[in-house]
C-alpha positions in Angstrom: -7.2 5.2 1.6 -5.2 2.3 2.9 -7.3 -0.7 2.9 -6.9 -1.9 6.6 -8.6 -5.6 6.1 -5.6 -6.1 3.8 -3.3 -5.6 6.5 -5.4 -6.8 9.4 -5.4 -10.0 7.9 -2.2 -10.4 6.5 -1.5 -9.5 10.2 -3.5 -12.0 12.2 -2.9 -14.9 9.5 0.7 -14.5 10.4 0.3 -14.4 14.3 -1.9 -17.5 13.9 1.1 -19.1 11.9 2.9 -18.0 14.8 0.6 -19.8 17.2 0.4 -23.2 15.3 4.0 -23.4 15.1 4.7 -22.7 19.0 6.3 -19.3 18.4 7.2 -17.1 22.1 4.9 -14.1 22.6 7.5 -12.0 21.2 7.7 -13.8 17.8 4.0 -14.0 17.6 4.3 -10.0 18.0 7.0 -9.6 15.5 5.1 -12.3 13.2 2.2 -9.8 13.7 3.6 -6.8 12.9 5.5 -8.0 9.7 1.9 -8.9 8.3 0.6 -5.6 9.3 3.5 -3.9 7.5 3.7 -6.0 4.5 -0.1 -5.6 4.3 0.2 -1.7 4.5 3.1 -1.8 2.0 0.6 -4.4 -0.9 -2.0 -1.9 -0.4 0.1 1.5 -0.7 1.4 0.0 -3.8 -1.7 -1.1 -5.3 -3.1 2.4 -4.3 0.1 3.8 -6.7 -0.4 0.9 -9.7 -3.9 2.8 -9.5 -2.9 5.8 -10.8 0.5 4.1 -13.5 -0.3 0.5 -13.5 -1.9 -0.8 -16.9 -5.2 -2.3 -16.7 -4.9 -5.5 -18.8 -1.6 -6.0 -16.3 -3.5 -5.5 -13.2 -7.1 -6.7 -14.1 -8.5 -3.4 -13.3 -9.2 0.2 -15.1 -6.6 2.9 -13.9 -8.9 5.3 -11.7 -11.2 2.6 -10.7 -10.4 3.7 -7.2 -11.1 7.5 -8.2 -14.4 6.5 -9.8 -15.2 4.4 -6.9 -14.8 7.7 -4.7 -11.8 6.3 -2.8 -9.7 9.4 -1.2 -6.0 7.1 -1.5 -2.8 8.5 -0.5 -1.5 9.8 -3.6 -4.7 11.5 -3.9 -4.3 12.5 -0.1 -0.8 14.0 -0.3 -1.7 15.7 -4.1 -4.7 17.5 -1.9 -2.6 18.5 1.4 0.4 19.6 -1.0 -0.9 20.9 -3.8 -2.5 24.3 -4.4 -5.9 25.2 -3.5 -7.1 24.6 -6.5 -5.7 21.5 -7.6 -7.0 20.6 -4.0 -10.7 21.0 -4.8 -10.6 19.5 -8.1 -9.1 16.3 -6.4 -11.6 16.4 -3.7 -14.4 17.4 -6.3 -13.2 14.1 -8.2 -13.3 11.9 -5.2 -16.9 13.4 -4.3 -18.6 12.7 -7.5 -16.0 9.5 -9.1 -15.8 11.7 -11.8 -13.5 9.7 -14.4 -13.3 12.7 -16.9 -11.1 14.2 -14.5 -8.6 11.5 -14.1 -6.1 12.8 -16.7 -6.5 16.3 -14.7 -6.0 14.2 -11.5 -2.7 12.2 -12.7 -1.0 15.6 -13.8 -1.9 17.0 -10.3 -0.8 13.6 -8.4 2.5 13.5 -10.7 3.3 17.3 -10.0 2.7 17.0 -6.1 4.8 13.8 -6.2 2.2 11.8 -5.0 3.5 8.8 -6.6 7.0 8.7 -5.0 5.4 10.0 -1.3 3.6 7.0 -1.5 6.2 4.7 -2.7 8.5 6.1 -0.1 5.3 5.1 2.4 5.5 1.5 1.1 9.1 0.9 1.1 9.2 2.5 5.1 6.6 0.1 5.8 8.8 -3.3 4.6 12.0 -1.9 6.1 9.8 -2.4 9.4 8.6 -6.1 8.2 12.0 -6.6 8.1 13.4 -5.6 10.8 10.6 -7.8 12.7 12.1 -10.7 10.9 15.5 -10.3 12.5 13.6 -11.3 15.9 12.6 -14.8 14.3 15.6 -17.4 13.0 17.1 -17.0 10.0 15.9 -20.2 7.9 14.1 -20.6 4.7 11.0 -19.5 6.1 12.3 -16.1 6.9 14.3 -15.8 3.6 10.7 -16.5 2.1 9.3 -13.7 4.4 12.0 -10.9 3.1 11.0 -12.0 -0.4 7.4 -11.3 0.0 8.1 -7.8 1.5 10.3 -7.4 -1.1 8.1 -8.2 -3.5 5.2 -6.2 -2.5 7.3 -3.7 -3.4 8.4 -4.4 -7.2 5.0 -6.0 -8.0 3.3 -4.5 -11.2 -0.2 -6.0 -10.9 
């Protein structure tokens, strides 16, 4: 599951960088909604490093989220595409954070394509950050913006 706080505030600490510097209304809602995207994007992508990252790399165990119970959208799309069965041993693994079944769970997530849906997910979400950036000047500052999106993208921890 998408983490909203990491968007939500992404989100608002842009639109109160909006503020501070005098930014219109309509920057201050295209400052907005770049954080909002950018936010969904990190989180989408640390939802997929989850499931292939390494652990020393990202300071976590791969499956934490499973074991924690947390129904993210690889697991989400390897449930609604998948057969019935894989289906219930997902959702059986979420229920109980299970960690035996994770290698059962990354063959199912990997045969569903669970990984590149929600990849595909992250990079939809920074086209739109970018796109609000071409509301705002083009300076350093924005440059710096498209860099971040980008990034959030080709992170690996």
């Amino acid at each position: 599951m998408i983490d909203k706080k990491t968007a939500i505030l992404f989100a608002a600490a842009c639109e109160v960088a909006a503020v501070q510097c005098g930014a219109s209304a309509a920057q201050r809602e295209a400052l907005r909604l770049y954080g909002r995207h950018v936010g969904v994007a990190f989180q989408l992508v640390d939802d997929a490093l989850d499931y292939t990252g390494d652990a020393a790399t990202l300071g976590k165990n791969v499956g934490d989220d499973l074991a924690e119970g947390k129904p993210t959208l690889p697991l989400i799309h390897a449930m609604r595409t998948g057969t019935p069965a894989q289906a219930e041993l997902v959702a059986n693994a979420i229920r109980t954070g299970d960690a035996s079944l994770l290698p059962a769970v990354l063959e199912i997530v990997q045969a569903t394509g669970g990984m590149t849906y929600t990849l595909d997910c992250a990079r939809q979400q920074v086209q739109q950050a970018l796109i609000q950036l071409q509301q705002l000047p083009d300076n350093t500052y924005t440059t710096a913006m498209k860099q971040l999106a980008e990034f959030s993208l080709a992170r690996s921890f």
